[in-house]
VEXGUGU-632152 format. One line per 5 residues: number of its first residue (from 1); for each residue x, y, z of C-alpha. Coordinates in steps of 0.001 Angstrom, whole numbers. Last residue first. Layout:
<rs>
NUM = X,Y,Z | ...;
</rs>
This chain:
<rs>
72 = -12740,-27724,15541 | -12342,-29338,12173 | -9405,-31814,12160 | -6650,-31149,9610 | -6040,-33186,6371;
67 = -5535,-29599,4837 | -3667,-27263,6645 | -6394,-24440,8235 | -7740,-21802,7614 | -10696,-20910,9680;
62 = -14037,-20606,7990 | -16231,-22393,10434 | -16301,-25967,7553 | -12631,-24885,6974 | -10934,-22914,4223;
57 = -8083,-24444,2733 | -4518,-23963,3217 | -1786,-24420,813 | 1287,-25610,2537 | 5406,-24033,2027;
52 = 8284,-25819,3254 | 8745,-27472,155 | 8918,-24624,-2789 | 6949,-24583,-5117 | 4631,-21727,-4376;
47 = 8062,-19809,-3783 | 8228,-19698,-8000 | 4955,-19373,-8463 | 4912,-16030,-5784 | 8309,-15290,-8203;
42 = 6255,-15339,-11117 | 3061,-13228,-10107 | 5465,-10273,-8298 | 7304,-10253,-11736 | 4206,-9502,-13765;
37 = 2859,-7574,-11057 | 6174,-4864,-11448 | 6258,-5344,-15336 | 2192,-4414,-15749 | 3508,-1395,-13165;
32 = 6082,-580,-15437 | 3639,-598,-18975 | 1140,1482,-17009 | 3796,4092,-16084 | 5526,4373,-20008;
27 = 1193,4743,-21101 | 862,7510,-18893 | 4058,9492,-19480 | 3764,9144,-23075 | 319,10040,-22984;
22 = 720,13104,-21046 | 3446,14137,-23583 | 997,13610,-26437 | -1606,16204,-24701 | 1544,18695,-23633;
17 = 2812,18612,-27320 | -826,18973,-29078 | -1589,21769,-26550 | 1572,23977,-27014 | 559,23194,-31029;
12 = -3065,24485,-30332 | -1765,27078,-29179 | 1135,28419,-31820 | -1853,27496,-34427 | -4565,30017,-32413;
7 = -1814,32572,-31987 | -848,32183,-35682 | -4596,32745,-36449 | -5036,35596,-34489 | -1889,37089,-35487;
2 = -3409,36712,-39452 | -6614,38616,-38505;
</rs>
């Protein structure tokens, strides 16, 4: 009776480990990718700025275009 018991407590210990390991790994890989987009969003603001670059807006036929441009 008492080896089934340690058996049961020796498993659900092996379980406990691998089940808070998983987290660790989980929630260390969701807080590099949140760093990864975070830096992608800043420098895109950062080039945003920058003079040689245009916003384009959508056209009346969809086509992207600089704004002040003639439609086609």
């Amino acid at each position: 009776m008492t080896a089934m018991i340690i058996r049961i407590l020796v498993g659900a210990v092996v379980i406990g480990i691998i089940w808070f390991g998983l987290r660790r790994i989980w929630s260390d890989w969701t807080k590099q990718f949140r760093a990864e987009d975070a830096a992608i969003r800043e420098r895109d603001l950062e080039e945003r700025k920058r003079p040689d670059v245009i916003t384009l807006e959508r056209a009346k036929d969809g086509t992207f275009r600089p704004p002040g441009s003639e439609d086609r």
